[in-house]
LUMPASE-156162 format. One record per residue (C-alpha): residue in three letters; x, y, z. Coordinates in steps of 0.2 Angstrom, whole numbers. Each point is the difference from the previous one (the first is absolute). Example, Ala and Ser with C-alpha at 12.3 -4.5 7.8 and 13.67 -1.06 7.14 Angstrom:
{rest:ala, xx:62, yy:-22, zz:39}
{rest:ser, xx:6, yy:17, zz:-3}
***
This chain:
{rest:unk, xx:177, yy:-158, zz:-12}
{rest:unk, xx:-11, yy:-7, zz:16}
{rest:unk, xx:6, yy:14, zz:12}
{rest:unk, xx:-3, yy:13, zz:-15}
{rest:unk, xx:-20, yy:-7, zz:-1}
{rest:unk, xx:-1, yy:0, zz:16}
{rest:unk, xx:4, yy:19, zz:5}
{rest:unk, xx:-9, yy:4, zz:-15}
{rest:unk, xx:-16, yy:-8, zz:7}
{rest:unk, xx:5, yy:8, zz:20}
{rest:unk, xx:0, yy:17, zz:-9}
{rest:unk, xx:-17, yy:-2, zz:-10}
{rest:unk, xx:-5, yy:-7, zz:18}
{rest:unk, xx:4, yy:17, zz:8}
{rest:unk, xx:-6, yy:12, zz:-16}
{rest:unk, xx:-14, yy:-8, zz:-4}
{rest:unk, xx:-9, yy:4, zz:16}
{rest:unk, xx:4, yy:17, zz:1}
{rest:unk, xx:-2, yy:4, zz:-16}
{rest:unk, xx:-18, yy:-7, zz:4}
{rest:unk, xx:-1, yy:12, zz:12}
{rest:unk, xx:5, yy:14, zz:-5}
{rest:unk, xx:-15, yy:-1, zz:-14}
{rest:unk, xx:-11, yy:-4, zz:13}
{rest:unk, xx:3, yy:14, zz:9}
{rest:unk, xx:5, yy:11, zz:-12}
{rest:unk, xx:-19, yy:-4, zz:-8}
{rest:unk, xx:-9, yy:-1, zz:20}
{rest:unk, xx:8, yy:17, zz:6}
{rest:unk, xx:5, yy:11, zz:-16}
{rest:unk, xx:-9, yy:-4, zz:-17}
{rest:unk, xx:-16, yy:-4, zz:8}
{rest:unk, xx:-2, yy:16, zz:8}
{rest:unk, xx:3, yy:8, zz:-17}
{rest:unk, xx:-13, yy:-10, zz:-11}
{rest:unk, xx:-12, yy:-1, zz:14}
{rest:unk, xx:-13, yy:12, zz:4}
{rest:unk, xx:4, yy:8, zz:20}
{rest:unk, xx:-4, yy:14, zz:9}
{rest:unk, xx:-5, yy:15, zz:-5}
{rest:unk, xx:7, yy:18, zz:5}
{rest:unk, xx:-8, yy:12, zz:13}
{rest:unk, xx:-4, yy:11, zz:-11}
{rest:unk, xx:3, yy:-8, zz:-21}
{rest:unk, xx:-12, yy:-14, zz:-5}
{rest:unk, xx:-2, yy:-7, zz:-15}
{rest:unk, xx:-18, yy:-6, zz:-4}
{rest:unk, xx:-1, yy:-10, zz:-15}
{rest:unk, xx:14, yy:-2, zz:-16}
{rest:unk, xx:-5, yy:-6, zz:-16}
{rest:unk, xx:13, yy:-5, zz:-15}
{rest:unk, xx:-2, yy:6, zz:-14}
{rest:unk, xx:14, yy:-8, zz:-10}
{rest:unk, xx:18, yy:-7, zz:2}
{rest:unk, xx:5, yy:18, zz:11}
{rest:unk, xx:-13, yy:10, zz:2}
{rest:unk, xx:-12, yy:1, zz:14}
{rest:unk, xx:-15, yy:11, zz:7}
{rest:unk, xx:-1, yy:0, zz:18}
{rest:unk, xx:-13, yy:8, zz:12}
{rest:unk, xx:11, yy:9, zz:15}
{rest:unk, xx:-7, yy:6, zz:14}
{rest:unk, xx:10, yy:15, zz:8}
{rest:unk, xx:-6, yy:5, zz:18}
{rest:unk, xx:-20, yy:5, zz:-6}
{rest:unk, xx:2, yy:1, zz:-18}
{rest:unk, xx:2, yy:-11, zz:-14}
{rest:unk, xx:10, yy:0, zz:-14}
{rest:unk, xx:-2, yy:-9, zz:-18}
{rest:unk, xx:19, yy:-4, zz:-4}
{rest:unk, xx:9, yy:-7, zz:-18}
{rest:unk, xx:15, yy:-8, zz:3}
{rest:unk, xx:10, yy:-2, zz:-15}
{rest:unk, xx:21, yy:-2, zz:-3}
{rest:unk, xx:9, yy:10, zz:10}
{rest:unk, xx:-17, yy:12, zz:3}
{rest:unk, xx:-15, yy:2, zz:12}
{rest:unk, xx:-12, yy:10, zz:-2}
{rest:unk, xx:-15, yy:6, zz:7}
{rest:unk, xx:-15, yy:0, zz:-14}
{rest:unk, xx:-15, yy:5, zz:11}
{rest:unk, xx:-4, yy:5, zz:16}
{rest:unk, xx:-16, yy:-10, zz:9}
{rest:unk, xx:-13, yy:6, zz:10}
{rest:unk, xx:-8, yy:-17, zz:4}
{rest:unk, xx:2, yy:-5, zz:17}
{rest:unk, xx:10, yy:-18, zz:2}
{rest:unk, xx:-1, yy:-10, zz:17}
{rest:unk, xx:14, yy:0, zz:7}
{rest:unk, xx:11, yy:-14, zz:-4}
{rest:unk, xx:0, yy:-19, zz:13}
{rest:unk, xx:16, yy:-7, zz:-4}
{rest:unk, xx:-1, yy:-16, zz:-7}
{rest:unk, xx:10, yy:-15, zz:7}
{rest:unk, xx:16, yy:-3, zz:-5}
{rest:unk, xx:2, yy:-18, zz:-7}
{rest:unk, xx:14, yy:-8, zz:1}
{rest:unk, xx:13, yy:-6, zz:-12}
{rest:unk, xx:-7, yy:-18, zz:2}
{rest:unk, xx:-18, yy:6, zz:-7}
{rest:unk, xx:6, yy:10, zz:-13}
{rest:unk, xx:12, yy:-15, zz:-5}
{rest:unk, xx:-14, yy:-14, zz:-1}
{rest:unk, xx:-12, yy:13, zz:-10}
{rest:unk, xx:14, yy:2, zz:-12}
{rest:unk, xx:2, yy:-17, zz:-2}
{rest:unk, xx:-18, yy:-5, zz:-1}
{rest:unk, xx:0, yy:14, zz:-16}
{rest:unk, xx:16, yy:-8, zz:-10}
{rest:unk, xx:-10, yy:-17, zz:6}
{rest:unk, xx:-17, yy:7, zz:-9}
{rest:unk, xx:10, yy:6, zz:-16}
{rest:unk, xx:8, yy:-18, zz:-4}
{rest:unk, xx:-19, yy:-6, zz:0}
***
């Protein structure tokens, strides 16, 4: 019964770190770059996106010179108007890290149980 507890607490030893980090990375390297806003394309940038419910969006998109008023619905994309406002071109905001995005998180669930 001894030598049973004890491989069982030399294995969680073992899994428990790399499970650890296999979230960490899998959150620092692969669904970070997902959520996160990065770099834009060469020649594709989106402007601005506003929800307008659950999943549907209206996005601004800014193809080479022109513009483009898009409705993004379930399972379609369509192009609703075509602008002939001129945009600034896009600066690419800082990408924050996980850690940033983590403590804002929490600081919102933290707010809510007030």
């Amino acid at each position: 019964m001894a030598g049973e507890l004890f491989w069982a607490v030399v294995r969680l030893c073992i899994c428990l770190p790399l499970v650890v980090g296999l979230i960490y990375v899998f959150l620092r390297f692969g669904l970070s770059r997902k959520l996160l806003p990065g770099g834009a394309g060469r020649y594709i940038q989106v402007i601005e996106q506003v929800p307008l419910g659950p999943k549907t969006t209206v996005s601004i998109v800014k193809i080479g010179q022109r513009a483009y008023l898009c409705g993004h619905g379930e399972g379609a994309v369509s192009i609703l108007k075509e602008l002939n406002e001129e945009f600034p071109d896009v600066v690419n905001p800082p990408v924050v890290g996980f850690e940033q995005v983590f403590a804002a998180k929490v600081r919102q669930m933290m707010m809510r149980r007030r």
